[in-house]
MARDRENMAR-821721 format. One record per atom (N, C-alpha, C): residue in one letter; x, y, z. Coordinates in steps of 0.1 Angstrom, whole numbers, padded with zeros to 4 digits, always signed. Each point is the difference from the previous one (the first is absolute). Layout:
BEGIN
aXYZ ...
This chain:
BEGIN
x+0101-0167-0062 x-0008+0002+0012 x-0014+0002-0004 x-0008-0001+0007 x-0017-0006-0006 x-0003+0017+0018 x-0005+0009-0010 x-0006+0011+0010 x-0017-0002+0001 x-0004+0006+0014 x-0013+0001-0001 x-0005+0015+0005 x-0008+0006-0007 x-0005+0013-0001 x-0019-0003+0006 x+0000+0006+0011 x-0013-0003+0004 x-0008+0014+0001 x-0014+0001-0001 x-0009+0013+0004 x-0016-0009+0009 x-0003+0009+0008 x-0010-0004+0008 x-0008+0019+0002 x-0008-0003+0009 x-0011+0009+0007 x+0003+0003+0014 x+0009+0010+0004 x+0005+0000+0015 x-0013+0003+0003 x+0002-0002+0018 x-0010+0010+0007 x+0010+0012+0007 x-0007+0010+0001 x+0007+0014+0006 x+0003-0003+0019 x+0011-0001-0003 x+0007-0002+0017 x-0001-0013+0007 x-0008-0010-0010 x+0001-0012+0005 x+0015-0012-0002 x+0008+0004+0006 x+0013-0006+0000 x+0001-0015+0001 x-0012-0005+0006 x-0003-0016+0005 x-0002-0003-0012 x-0013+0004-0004 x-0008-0005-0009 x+0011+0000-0018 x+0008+0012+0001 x+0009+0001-0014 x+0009-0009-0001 x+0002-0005+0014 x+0015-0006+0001 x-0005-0015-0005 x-0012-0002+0004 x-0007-0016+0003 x-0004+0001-0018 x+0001+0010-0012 x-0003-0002-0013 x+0010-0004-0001 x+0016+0010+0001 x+0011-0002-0007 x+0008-0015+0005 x-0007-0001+0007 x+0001-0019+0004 x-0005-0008-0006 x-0010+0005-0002 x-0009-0007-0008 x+0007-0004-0016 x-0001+0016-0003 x+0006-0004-0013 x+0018-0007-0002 x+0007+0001+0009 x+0008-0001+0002 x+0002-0016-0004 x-0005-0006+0011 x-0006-0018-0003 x+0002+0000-0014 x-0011+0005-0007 x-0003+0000-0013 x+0011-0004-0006 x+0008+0014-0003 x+0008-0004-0004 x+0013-0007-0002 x+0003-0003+0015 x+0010-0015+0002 x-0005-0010-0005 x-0012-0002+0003 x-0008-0015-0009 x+0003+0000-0010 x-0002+0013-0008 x+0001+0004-0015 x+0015-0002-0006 x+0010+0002+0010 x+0015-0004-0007 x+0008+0013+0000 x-0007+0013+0008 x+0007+0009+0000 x+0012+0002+0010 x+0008+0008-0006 x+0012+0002+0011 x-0003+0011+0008 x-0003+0009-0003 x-0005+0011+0007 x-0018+0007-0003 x+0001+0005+0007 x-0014+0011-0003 x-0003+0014+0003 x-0002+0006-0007 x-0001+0018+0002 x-0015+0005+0008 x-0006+0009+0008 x-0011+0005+0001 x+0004+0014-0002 x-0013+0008-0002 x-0006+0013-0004 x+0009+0007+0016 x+0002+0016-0007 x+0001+0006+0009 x-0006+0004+0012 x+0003+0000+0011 x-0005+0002+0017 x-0009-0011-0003 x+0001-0009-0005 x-0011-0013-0001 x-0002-0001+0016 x+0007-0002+0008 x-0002-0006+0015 x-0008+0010+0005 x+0000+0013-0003 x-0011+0011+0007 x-0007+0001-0003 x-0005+0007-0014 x-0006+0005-0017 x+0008+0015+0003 x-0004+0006-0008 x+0008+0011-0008 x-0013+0010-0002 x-0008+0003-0007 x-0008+0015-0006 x-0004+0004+0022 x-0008-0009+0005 x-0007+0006+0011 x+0012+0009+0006 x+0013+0002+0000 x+0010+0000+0009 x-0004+0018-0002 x-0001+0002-0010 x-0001+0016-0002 x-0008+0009+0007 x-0010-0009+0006 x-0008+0009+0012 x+0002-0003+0012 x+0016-0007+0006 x+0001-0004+0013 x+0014+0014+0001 x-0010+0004+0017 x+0010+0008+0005 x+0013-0002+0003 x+0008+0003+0008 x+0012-0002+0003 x+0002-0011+0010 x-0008+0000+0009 x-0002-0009+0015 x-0005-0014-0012 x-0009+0003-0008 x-0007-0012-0002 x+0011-0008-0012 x+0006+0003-0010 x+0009-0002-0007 x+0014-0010+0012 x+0001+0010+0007 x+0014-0003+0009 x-0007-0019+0008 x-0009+0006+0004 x-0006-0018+0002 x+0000-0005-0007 x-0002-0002-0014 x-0003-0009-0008 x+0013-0005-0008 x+0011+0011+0007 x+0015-0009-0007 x+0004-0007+0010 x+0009-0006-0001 x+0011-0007+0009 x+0015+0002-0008 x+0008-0008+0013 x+0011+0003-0003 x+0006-0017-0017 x+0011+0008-0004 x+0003-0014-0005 x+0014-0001+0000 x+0007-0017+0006 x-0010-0010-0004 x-0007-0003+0014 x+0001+0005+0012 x-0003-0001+0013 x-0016+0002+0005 x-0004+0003-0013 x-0018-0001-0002 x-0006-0008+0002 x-0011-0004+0000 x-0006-0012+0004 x-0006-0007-0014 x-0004+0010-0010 x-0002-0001-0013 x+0011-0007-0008 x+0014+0006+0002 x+0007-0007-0004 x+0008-0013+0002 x-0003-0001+0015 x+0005-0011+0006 x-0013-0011-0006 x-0012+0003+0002 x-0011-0006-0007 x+0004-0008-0016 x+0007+0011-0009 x+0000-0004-0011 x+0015-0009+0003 x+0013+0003+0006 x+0007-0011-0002 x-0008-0014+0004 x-0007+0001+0014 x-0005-0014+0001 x-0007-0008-0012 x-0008+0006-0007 x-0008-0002-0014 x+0012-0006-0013 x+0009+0008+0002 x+0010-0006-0009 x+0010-0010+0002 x+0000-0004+0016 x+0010-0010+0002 x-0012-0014+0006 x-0012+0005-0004 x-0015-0011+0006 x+0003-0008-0019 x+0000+0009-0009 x-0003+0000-0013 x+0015-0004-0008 x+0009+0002+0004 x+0012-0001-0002 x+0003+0010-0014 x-0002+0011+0002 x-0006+0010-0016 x+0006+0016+0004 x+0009+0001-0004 x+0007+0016-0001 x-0019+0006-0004 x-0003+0012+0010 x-0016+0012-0007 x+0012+0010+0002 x-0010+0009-0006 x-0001+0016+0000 x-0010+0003+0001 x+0001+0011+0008 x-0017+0007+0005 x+0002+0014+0010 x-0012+0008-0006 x+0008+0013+0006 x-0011+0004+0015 x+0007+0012+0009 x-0007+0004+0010 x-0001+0012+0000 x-0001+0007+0014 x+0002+0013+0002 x+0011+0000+0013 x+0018+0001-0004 x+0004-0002+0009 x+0001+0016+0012 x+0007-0001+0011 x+0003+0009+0008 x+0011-0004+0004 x+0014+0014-0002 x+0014+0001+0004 x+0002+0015-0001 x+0008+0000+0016 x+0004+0008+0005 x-0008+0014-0002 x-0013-0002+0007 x-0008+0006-0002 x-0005+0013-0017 x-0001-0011-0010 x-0002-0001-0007 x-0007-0010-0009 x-0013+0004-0010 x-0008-0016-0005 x+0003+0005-0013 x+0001-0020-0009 x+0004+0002-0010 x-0012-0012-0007 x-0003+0005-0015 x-0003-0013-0006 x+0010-0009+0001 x+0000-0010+0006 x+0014-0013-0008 x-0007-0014-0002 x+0012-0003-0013 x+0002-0012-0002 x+0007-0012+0005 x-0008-0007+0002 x+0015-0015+0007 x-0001-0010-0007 x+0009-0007-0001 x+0005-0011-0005 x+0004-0009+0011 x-0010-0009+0008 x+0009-0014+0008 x+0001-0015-0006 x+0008-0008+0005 x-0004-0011-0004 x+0004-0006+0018 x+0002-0015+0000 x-0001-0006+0017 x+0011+0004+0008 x+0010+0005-0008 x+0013+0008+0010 x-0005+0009+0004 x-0008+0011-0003 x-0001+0012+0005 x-0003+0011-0010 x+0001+0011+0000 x+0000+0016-0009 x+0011-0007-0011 x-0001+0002-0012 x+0008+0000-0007 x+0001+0017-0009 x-0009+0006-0001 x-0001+0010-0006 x-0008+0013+0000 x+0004+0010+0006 x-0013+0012+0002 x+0001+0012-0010 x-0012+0005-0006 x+0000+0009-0008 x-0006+0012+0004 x+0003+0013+0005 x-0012+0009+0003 x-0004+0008-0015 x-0008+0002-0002 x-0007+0007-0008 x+0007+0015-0005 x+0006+0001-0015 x+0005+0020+0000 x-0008+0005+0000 x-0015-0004-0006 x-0007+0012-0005 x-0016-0005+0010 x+0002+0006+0012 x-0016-0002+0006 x-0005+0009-0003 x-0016+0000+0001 x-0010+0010-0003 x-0010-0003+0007 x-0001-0012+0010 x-0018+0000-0002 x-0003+0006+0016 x+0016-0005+0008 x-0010+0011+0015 x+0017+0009+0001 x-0007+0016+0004 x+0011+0006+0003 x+0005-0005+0011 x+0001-0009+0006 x+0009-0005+0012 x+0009-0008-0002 x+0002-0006-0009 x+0009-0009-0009 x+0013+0010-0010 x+0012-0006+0006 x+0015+0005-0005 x+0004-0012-0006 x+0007+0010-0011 x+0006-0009-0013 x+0012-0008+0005 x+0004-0009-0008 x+0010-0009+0004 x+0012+0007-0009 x+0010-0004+0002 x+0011+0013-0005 x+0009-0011-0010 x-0004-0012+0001 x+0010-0012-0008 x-0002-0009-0006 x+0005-0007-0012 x-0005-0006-0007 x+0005-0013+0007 x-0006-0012-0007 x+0000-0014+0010 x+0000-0012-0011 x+0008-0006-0001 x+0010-0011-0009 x+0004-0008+0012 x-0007-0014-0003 x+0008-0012+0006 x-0004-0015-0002 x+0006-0004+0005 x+0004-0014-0008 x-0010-0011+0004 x-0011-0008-0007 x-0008-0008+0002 x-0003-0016-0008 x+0003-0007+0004 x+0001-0014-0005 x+0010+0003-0015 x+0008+0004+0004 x+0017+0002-0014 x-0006+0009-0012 x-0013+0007+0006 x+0002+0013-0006 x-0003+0015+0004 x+0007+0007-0007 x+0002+0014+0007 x-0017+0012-0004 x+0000+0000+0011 x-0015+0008-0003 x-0001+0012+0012 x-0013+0011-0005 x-0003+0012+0001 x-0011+0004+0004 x-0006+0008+0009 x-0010+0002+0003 x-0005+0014-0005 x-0010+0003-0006 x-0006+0012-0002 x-0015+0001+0002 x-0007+0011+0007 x-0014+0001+0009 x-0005+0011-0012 x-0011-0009-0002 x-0012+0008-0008 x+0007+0013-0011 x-0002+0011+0007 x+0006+0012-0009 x+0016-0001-0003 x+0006-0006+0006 x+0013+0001-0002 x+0006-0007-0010 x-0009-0009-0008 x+0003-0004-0012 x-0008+0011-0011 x-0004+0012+0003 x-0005+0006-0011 x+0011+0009+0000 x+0010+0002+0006 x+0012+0008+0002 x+0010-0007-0008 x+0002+0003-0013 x+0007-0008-0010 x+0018+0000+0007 x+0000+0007+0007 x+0015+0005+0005 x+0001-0015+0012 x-0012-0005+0007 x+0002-0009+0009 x+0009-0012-0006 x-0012+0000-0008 x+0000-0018-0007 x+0012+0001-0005 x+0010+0011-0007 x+0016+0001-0005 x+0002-0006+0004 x+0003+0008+0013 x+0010-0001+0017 x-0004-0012+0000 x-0008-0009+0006 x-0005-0013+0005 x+0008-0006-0009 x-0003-0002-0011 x+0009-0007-0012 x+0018+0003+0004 x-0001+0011-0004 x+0015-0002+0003 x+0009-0004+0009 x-0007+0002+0013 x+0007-0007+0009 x-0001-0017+0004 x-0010-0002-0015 x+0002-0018-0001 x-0011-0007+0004 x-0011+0009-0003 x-0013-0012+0004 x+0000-0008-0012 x-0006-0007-0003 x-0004-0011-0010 x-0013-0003+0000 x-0009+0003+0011 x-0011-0003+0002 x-0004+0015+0008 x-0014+0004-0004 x+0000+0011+0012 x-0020+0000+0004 x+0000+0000+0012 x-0015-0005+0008 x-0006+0018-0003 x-0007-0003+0000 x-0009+0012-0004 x-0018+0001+0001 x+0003+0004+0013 x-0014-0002+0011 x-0004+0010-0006 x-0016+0000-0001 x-0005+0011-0001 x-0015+0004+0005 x-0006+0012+0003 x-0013-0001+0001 x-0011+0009-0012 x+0003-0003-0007 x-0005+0012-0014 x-0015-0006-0011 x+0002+0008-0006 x-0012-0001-0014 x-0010+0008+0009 x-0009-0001-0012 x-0015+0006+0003 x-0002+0012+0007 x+0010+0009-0004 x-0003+0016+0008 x+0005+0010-0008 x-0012+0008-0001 x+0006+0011-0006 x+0015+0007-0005 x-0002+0006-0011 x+0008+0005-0007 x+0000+0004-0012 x+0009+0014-0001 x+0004+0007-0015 x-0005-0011-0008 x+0004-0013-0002 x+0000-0001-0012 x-0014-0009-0003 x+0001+0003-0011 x-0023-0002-0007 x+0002-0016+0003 x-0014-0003+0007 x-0002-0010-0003 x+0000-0008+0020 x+0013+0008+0006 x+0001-0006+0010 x-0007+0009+0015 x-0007-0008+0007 x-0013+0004+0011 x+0001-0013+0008 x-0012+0001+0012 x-0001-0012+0006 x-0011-0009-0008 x+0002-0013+0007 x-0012-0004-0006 x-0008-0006+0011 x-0014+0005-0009 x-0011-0003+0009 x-0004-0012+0010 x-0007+0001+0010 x+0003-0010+0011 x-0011-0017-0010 x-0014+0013-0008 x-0011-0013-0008 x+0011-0010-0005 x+0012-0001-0007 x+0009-0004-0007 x-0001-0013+0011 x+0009+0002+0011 x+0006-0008+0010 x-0016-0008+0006 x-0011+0005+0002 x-0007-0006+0007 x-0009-0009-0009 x-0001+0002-0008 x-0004-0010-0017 x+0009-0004-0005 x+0017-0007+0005 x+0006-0006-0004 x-0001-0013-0002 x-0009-0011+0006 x-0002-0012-0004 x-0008-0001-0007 x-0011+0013-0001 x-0007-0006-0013 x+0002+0007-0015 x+0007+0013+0002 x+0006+0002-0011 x+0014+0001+0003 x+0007-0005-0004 x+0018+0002+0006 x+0004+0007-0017 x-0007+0000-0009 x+0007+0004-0011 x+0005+0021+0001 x-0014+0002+0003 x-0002+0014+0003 x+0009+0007+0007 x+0005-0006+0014 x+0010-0003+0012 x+0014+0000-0013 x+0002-0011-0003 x+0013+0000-0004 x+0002+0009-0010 x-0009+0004-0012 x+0000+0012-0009 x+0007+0012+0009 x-0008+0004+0014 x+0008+0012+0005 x+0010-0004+0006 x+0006-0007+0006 x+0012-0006+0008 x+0014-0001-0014 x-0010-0010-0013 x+0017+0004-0007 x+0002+0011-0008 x-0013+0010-0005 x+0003+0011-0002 x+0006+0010+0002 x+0003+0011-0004 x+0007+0014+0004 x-0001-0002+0013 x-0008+0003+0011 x-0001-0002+0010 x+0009-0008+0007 x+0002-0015-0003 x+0008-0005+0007 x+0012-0009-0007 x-0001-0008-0007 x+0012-0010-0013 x+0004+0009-0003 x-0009+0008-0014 x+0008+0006-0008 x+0010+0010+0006 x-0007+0008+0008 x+0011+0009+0007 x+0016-0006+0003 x-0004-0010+0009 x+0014-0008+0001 x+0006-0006-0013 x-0003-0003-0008 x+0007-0006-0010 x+0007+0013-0008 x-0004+0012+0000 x+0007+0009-0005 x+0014+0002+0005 x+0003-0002+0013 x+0010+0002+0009 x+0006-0012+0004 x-0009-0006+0008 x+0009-0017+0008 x+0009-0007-0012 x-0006-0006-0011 x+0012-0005-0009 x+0009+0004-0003 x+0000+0018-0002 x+0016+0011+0000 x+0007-0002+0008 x-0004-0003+0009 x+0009+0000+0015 x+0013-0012-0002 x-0011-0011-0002 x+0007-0013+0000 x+0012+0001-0012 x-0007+0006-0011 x+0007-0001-0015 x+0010+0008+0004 x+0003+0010+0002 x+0006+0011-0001 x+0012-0001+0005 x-0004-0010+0018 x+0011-0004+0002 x+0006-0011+0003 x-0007-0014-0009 x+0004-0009+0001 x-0001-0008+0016 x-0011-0001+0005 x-0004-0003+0007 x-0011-0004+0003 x-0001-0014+0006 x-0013-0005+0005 x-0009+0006+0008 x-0015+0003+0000 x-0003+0007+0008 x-0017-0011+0003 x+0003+0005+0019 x-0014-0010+0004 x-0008+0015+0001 x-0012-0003-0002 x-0006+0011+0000 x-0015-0005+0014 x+0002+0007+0012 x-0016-0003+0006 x-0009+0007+0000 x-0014-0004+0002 x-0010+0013+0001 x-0012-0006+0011 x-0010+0010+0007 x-0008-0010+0002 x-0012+0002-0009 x-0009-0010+0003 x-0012-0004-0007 x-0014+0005+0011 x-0011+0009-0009 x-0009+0003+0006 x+0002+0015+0008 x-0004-0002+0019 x+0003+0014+0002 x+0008+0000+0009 x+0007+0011+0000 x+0011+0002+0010 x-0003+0017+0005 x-0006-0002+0012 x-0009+0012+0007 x-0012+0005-0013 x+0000+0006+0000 x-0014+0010-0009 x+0005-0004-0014 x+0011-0002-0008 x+0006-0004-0014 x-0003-0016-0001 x-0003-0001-0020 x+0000-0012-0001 x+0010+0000-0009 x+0008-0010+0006 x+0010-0004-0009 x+0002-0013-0007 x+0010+0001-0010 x-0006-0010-0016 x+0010-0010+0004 x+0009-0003+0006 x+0011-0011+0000 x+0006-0001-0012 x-0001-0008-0006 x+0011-0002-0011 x+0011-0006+0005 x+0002-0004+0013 x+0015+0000+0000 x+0006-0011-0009 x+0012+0002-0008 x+0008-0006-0009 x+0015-0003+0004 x+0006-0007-0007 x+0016-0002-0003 x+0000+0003-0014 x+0011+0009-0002 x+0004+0007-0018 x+0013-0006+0005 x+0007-0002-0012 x+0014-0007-0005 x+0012+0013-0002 x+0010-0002-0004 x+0005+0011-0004 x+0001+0005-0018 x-0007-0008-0007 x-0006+0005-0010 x-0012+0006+0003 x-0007+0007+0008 x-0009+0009+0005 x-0015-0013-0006 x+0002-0011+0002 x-0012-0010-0003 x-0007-0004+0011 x-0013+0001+0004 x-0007-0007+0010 x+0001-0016+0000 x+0005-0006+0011 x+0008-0016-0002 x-0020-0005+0003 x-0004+0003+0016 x-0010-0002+0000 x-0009+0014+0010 x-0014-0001+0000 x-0004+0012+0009 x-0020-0004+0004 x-0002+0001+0013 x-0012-0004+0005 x-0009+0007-0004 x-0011-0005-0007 x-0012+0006-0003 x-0013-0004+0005 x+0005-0002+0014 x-0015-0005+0007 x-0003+0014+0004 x-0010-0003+0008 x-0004+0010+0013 x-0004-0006+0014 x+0009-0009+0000 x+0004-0008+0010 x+0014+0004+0011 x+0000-0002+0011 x+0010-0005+0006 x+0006-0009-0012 x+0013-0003-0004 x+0008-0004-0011 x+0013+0000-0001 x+0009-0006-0006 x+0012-0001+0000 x+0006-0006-0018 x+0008+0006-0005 x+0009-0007-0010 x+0013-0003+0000 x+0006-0008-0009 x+0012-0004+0003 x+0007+0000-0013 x+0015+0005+0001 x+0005-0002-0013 x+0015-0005+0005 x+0008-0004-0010 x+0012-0006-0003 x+0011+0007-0007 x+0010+0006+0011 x+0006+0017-0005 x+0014-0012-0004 x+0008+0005-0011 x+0012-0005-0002 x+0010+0013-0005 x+0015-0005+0008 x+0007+0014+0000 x+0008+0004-0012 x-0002-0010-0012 x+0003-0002-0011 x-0008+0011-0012 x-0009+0003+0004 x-0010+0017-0005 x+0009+0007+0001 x+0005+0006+0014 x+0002+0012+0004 x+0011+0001-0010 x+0016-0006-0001 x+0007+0009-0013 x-0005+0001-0015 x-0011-0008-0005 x-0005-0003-0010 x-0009+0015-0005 x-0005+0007+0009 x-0007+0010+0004 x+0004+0011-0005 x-0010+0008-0009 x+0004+0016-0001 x+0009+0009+0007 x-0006-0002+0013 x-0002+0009+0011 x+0017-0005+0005 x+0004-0010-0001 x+0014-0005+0005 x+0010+0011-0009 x-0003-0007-0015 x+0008+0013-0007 x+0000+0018+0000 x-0013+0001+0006 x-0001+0013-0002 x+0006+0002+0014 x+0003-0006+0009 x+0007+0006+0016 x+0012-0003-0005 x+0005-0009-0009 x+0016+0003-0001 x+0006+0007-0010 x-0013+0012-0007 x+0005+0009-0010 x+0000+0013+0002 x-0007-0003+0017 x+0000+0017+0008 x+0013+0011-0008 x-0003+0011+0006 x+0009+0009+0001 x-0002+0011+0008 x-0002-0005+0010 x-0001+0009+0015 x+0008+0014+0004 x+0016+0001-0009 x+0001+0016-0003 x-0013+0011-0010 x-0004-0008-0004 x-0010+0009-0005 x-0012+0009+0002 x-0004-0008+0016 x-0015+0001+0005 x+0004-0001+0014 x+0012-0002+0003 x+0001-0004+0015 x-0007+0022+0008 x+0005+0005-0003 x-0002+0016+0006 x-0016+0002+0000 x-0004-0005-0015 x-0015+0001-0002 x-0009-0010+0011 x+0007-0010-0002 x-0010-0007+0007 x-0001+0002+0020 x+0014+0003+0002 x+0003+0003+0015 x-0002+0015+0006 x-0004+0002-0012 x-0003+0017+0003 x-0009-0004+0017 x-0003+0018+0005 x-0008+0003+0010 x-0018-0004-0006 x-0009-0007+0006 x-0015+0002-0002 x-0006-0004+0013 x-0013+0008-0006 x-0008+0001+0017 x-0013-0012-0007 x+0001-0011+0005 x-0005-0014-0002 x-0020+0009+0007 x-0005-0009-0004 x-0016+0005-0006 x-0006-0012-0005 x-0011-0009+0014 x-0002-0015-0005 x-0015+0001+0005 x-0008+0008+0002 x-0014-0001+0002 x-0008-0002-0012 x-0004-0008+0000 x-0009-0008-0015 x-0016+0014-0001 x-0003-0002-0009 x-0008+0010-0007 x-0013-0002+0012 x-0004-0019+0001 x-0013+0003+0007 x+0001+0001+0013 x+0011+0004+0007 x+0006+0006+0018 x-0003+0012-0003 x+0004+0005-0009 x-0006+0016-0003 x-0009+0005+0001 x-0012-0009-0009 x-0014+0004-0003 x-0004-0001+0016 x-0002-0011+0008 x-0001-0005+0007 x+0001+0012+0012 x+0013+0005-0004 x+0007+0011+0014 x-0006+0013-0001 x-0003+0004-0010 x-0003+0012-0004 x+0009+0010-0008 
């Protein structure tokens, strides 16, 4: 199967205008020979502005899914295009708003993810279930931004038989514990065509690559699984974010990964022939789950507010 992993420059609350990129890019990649294509998390809204919208104003800006207009939007896009997307919103159910993920192609909803671990507006409830299902004869998994830093997710997702797992995200470039990582300056982004070296020094640095390469390849290695990875490129509300988005193998190897600062798209050629060949395959069939099953299912009081929501809050 030939995946396509895309990052762009949302605008904040512009639903038209996000939906008319992931079309855009969408094209792209049918021309290009892909079977499917991934976007960035809440790509159809944006994501950082969301943290200063009240409750009234949040509750507008979801819809329902798949009975949304957003979503109904995106199947038309995928049955105009003939192209299974993914692309996330801000849905509303049963008087409750969630980050989610969807997966359509021209039949309809094939797949919704709500997010476990929100943080960015307290009006947003967690999703309570993991989400495995079946897409052009392979079995795949959705995990949102933080919820692949939760090494207990990406297990679960694996074990219940992803093979592939989408992994939207909105991250890099913000503060934190660890040296090295901060935002980066706006001079960077606005002297990007005439110095882009400077630009991409902070983008693949601590700040934004390196950070992820410490972790995103574990993920995939560990458990033998393909992982699309999105991000966007530029800003997403007041944050500039570095993209990167990639596809890693299940030898934790980057297949291919965008280094524009463009609206952009990559494409790689996943075969299911890795996955038993894989570390991560043997090490899930060498478990010994009486050992850790108490430890790991123990009682804990979960704690997902990132260092710069802090600084920020007081």
């Amino acid at each position: 199967m030939y995946i396509a992993v895309a990052q762009f420059q949302p605008k904040d609350g512009d639903k038209a205008y996000n939906l008319s990129v992931i079309r855009k890019l969408a094209q792209k990649a049918k021309s290009r020979g892909a079977d499917l294509i991934s976007f960035h998390e809440m790509s159809i809204t944006a994501y950082t502005f969301t943290k200063n919208l009240s409750l009234e104003q949040i509750r507008d800006l979801a819809e329902e899914v798949p009975n949304g207009k957003s979503t109904r939007e995106l199947i038309a896009i995928s049955k105009e295009l003939n192209i299974p997307i993914l692309a996330g919103l801000v849905e509303k159910s049963n008087d409750k708003i969630y980050n989610t993920y969807i997966c359509v192609s021209e039949d309809g909803l094939i797949a919704k993810q709500k997010k476990l671990h929100p943080f960015i507006s307290k009006h947003m409830s967690a999703g309570d279930e993991y989400c495995v299902f079946d897409l052009l004869g392979w079995k795949c998994g959705i995990l949102i931004c933080y919820d692949n830093n939760v090494i207990e997710n990406v297990r679960a997702t694996s074990l219940l038989g992803a093979e592939l797992i989408f992994a939207p995200h909105v991250t890099g470039c913000t503060p934190s514990a660890m040296p090295g990582r901060d935002y980066v300056a706006d001079k960077y982004w606005q002297n990007r065509e005439n110095d882009p070296v400077s630009l991409r020094m902070e983008f693949d640095g601590p700040k934004g690559r390196r950070w992820l390469m410490r972790w995103l390849p574990a993920r995939a290695y560990d458990n033998g699984v393909y992982y699309a990875f999105t991000n966007p490129i530029g800003y997403d509300g007041e944050h500039l974010k570095n993209g990167n988005s990639m596809i890693i193998d299940p030898y934790g190897e980057v297949l291919s990964e965008i280094k524009s600062f463009e609206d952009e798209i990559t494409i790689s050629k996943i075969t299911k022939d890795k996955i038993q060949l894989s570390g991560g395959w043997r090490y899930k069939n060498a478990r010994r789950p009486e050992l850790y099953k108490n430890i790991i299912g123990a009682n804990h009081q979960s704690d997902t507010t990132p260092v710069w929501m802090n600084k920020k809050n007081g």
